[in-house]
C-alpha positions in Angstrom: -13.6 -35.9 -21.8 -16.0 -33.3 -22.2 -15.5 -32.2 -18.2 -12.2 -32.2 -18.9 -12.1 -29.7 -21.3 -14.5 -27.5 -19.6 -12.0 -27.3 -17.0 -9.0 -27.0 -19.2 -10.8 -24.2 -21.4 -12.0 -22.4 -17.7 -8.3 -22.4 -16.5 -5.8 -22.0 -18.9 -6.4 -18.4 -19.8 -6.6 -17.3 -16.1 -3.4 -19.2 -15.8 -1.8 -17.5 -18.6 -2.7 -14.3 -17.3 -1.6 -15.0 -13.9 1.5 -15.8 -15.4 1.4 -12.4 -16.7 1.0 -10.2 -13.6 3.1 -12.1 -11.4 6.0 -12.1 -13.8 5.8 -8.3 -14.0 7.7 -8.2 -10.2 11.8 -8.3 -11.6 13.5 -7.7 -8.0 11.9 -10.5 -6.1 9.8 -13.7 -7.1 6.4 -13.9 -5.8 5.7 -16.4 -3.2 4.0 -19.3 -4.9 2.4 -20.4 -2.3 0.5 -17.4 -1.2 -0.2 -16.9 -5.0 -1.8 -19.8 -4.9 -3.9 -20.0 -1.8 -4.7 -16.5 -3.2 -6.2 -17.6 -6.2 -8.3 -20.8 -4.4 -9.8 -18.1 -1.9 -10.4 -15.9 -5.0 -12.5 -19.2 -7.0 -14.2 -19.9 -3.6 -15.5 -16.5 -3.0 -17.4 -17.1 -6.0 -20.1 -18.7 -3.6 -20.8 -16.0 -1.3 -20.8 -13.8 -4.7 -23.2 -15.7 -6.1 -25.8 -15.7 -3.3 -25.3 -11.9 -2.5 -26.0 -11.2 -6.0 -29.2 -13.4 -6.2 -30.3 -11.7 -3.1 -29.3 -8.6 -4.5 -31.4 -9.3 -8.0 -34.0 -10.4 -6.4 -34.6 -7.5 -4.2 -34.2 -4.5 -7.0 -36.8 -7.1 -9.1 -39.2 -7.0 -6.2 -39.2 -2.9 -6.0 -38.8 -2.1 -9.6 -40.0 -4.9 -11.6 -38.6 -6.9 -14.2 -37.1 -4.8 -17.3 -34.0 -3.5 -19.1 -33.7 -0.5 -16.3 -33.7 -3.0 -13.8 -31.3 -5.2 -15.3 -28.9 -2.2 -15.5 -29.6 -1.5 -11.8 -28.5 -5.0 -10.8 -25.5 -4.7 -12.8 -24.5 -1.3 -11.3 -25.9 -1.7 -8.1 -25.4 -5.6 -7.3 -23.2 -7.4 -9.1 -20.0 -5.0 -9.8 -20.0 -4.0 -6.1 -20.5 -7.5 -4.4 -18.0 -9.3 -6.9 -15.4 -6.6 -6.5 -15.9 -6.3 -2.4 -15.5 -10.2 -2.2 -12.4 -10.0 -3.9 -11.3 -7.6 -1.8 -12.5 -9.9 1.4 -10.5 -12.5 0.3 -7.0 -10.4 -0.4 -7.6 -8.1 2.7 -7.8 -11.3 4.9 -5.5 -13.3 3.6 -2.4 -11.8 1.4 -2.7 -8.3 2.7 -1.3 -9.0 5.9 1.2 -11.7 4.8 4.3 -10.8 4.8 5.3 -11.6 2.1 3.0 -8.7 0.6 5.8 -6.3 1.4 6.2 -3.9 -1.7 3.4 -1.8 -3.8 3.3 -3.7 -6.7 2.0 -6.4 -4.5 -1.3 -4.7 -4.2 -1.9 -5.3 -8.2 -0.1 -8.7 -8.6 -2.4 -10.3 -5.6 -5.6 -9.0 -6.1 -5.3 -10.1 -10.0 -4.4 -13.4 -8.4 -7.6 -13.3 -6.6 -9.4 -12.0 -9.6 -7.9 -14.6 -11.7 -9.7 -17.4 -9.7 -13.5 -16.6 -9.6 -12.9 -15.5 -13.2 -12.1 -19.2 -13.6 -15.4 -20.5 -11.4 -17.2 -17.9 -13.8 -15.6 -19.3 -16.9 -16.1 -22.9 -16.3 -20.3 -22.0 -15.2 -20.5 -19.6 -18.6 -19.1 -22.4 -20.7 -20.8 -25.4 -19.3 -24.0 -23.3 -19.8 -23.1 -22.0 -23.5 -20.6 -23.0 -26.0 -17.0 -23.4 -25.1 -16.1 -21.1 -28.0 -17.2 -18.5 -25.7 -13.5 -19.2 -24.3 -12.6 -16.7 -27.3 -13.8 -13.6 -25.9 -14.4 -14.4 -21.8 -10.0 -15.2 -22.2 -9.0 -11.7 -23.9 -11.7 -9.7 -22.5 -13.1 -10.8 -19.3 -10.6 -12.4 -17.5 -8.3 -9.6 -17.7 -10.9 -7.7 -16.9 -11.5 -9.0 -13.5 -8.0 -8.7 -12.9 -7.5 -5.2 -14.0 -10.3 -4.0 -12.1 -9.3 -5.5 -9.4 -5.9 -3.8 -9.7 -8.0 -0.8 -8.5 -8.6 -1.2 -4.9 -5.6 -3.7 -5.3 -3.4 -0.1 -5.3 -5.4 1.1 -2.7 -4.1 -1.7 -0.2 -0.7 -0.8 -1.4 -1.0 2.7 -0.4 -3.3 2.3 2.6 0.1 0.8 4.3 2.2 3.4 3.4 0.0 6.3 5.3 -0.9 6.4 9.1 -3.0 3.7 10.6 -6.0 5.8 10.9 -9.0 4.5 9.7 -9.7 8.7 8.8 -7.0 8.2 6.7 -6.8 4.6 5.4 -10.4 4.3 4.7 -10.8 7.2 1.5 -8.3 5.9 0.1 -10.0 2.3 0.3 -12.6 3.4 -0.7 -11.8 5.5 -3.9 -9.8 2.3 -4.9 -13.4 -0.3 -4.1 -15.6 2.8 -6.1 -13.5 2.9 -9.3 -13.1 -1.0 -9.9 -16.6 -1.4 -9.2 -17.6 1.7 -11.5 -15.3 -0.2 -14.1 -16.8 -3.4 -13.7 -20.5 -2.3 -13.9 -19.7 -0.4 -16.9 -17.6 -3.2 -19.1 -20.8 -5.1 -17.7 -23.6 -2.6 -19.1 -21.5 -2.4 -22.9 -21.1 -6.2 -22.7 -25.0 -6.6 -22.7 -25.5 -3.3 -25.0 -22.9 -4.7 -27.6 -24.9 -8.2 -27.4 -28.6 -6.5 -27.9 -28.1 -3.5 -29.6 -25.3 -2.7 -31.6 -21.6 -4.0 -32.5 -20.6 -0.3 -31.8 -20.8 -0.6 -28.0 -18.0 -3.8 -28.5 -15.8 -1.3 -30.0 -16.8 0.7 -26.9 -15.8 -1.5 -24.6 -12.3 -3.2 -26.5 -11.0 0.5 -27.0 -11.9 1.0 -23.0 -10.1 -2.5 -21.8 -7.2 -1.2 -23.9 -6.9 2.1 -22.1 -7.5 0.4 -18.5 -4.8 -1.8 -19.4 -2.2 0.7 -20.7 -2.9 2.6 -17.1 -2.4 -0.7 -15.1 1.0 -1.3 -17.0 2.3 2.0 -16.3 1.3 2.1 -12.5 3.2 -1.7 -12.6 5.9 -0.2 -14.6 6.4 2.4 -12.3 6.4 0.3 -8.8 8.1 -2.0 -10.2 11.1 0.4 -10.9 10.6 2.0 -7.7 10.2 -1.3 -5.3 12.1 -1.3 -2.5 13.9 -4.4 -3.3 15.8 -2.7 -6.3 18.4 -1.2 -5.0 20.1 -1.4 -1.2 19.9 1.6 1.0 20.5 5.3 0.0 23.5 5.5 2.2 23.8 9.3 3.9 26.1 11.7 3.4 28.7 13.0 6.1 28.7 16.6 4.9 29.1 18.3 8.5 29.8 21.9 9.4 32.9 22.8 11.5 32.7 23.6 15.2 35.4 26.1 14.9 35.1 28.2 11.7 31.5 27.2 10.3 32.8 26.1 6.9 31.1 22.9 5.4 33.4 19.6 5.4 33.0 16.2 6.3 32.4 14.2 9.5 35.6 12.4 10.8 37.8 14.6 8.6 40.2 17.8 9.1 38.6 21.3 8.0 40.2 22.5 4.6 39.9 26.0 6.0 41.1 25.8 9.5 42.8 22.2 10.0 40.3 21.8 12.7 38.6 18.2 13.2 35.1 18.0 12.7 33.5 15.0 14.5 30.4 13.5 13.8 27.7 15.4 15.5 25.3 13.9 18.0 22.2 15.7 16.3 22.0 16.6 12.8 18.7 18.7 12.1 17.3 19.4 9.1 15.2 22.8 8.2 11.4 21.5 7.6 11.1 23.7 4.8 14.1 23.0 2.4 15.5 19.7 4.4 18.8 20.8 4.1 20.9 19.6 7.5 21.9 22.4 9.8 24.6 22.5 12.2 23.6 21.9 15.9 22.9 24.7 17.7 21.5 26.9 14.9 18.2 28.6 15.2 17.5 30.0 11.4 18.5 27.7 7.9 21.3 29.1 6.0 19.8 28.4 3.0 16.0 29.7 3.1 15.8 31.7 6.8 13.5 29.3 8.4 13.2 29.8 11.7 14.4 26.1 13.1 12.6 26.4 16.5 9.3 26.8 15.8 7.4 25.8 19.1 4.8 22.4 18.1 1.6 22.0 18.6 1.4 18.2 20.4 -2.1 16.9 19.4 -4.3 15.1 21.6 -4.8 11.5 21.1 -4.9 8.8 23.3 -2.0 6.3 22.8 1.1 6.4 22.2 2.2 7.6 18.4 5.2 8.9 16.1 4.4 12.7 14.6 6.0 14.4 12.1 6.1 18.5 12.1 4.8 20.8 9.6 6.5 23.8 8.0 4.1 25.3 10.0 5.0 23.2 13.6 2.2 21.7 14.1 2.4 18.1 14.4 1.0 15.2 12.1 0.2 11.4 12.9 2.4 9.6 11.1 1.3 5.7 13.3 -0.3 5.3 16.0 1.6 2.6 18.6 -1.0 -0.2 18.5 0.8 -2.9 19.3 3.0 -4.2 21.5 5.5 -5.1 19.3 6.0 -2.9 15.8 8.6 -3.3 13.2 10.1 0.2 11.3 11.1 -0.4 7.7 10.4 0.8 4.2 9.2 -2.5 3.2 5.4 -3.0 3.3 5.6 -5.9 5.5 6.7 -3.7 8.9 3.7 -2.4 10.8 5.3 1.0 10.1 5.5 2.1 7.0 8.5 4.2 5.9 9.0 5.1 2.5 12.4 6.9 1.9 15.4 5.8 0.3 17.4 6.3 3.4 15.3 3.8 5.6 16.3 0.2 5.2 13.7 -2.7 4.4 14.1 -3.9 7.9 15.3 -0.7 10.1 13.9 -0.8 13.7 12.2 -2.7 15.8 9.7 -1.1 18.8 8.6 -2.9 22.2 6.1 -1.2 23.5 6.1 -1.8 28.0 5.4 -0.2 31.1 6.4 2.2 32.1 8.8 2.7 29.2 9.2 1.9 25.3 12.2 0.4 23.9 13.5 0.9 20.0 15.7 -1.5 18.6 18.0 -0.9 15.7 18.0 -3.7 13.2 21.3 -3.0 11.8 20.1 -0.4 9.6 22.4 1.5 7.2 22.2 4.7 8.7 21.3 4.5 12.0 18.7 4.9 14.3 18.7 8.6 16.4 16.8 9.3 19.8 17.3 12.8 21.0 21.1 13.6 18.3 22.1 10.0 19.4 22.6 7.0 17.3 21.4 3.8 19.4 21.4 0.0 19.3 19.0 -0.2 22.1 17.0 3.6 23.5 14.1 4.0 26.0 11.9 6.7 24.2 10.5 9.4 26.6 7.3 11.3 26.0 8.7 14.2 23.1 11.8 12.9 22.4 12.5 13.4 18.2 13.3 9.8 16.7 15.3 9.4 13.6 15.3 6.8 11.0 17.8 7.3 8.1 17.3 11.4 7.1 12.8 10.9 8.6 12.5 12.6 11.9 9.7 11.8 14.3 8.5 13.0 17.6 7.3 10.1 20.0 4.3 11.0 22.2 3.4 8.7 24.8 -0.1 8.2 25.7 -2.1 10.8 26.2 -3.7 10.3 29.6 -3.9 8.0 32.4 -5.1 4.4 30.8 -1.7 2.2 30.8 -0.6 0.8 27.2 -2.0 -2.4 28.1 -5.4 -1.1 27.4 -4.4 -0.8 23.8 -4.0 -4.1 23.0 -7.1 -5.7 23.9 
């Protein structure tokens, strides 16, 4: 009975907690099966923890020598860092690249998940070592603190998809996100072992600090959860259009109030990159803010195919690089591109990437899919040919010198 209750007491508040964060998702239900493979790989990684931070101990022992300083140096240098990075391992292998990991509130809800299990490994060896009413303050205090800590780089994933697949611009972001939870960990470490040796001052420390970690993890789930993509359908375009004949702003499909002409639905509708208000075709300067509309861009040089966006300025931006040979377009965060803007739909395009030519797919989107002003169910994109998805324009540059796309696949 006594094993039983060791494993009831180790579970049940990592349970209740799980509970917690993946409840907080109200537009779609969390996959319960990769919430819970997520949570055994998170209780197994307590094993390669366990050894790294042994190692770890053992080596800053060696150099420094047993003592207070370098028990603070373990917990800051060893065991916040390996216990947050195996986390990570676990949730970057695994749930990252599910799809069912497809909005940004994902990033907290499954790396709590994986939290949530070695803090139950953790709870079951601190109890069956101590006494179980330890339960009291490893449930309110620890266990949400693995979580919440892990929420940290658990963002980071989120965002990380959302941006171009470069590691130059992936990997600060990472590792920003792996810094602060392992900062945060270390720390709620260091004022646990102050509070227990020195002073019942550092526990009011560390409570009034879980409190404020928490109120900031709420509002970041508050907020992606009221911005998913899965809350509302598509942002559906308008069909304001200007007039062929006179100028005069009307609507696509529709007679002119000011000169009875129809206006039909242009085949290009560009938009200034200053003020991104649509122009009609043919104009060189915005009519709301002068911008000069033909500003000659800059093509960078990169090998591979790859999507660019244009600067105010014309220069031109990665926005993915064409890795693979097949890519889905989308705003939800299970597409291998990435596009988040109420116009794009969760599922919007679809890429083949071939020799000697690449062909884009429409999904059915809401509002179309544009290659050179014309919307298409099925377009061969040509080297500098501007790509539209919803109201986002993109330039697609083919590969940048002689290799063949195979070569970027293997």
């Amino acid at each position: 009975m006594r094993y039983v209750a060791l494993l009831l007491l180790s579970l049940l508040p990592c349970v209740l907690w799980l509970w917690y964060f993946s409840s907080r998702s109200r537009y779609k239900r969390p996959s319960l099966r990769v919430l819970g493979i997520t949570f055994f790989l998170g209780s197994v990684a307590t094993i390669p923890a366990l050894l790294l931070n042994l190692a770890g101990q053992a080596g800053i022992y060696g150099i420094f020598g047993p003592g207070e300083a370098s028990h603070l140096l373990v917990l800051f240098l060893v065991v916040g860092p390996i216990e947050e990075l195996v986390k990570f391992w676990v949730v970057y292998q695994y749930a990252w690249r599910h799809e069912a990991f497809d909005e940004p509130l994902d990033g907290v809800i499954y790396s709590a998940t994986a939290a949530l299990g070695f803090a139950a490994v953790e709870n079951l060896i601190y109890l069956w070592q101590n006494d179980p009413s330890l339960v009291l303050l490893r449930g309110p205090l620890s266990n949400p603190g693995h979580a919440l800590f892990s929420a940290l780089w658990g963002l980071s994933l989120s965002r990380m998809k959302a941006v171009p697949n470069l590691w130059r611009e992936r990997l600060p972001i990472l590792a920003k996100g792996l810094f602060a939870a392992s900062l945060f960990h270390s720390l709620f470490d260091g004022l646990l072992v102050a509070a227990s040796r020195l002073s019942a001052l550092f526990f009011g420390v560390l409570v009034i600090a879980m409190i404020g970690l928490f109120v900031w993890v709420r509002r970041q789930i508050i907020y992606h959860r009221e911005n998913s993509p899965h809350r509302e359908g598509t942002i559906l375009l308008t069909t304001r259009r200007f007039c062929q004949e006179c100028g005069e702003p009307g609507r696509a499909k529709t007679t002119c109030a000011h000169c009875g002409a129809f206006i039909p639905e242009p085949e290009e509708m560009q938009d200034c990159p200053l003020c991104q208000i649509p122009q009609r075709p043919g104009a060189k300067f915005c009519t709301r803010c002068g911008a000069n509309l033909r500003v000659p861009a800059g093509k960078p040089q990169l090998v591979g195919a790859h999507f660019t966006t244009r600067t105010p300025t014309g220069q031109e931006r990665i926005a993915y690089l064409l890795n693979q040979p097949e890519i889905t377009i989308g705003r939800t965060l299970n597409n291998q591109f990435v596009i988040d803007h109420p116009s794009v739909s969760k599922r919007h395009a679809r890429l083949v990437l071939g020799e000697p030519e690449c062909i884009l797919y429409d999904l059915e989107s809401s509002n179309g899919t544009f290659v050179d002003g014309r919307r298409v169910r099925v377009g061969a994109l040509s080297d500098g040919c501007h790509v539209r998805f919803g109201r986002v324009n993109l330039i697609y540059r083919a590969a940048s010198d002689k290799k063949t796309l195979s070569t970027l696949f293997e």
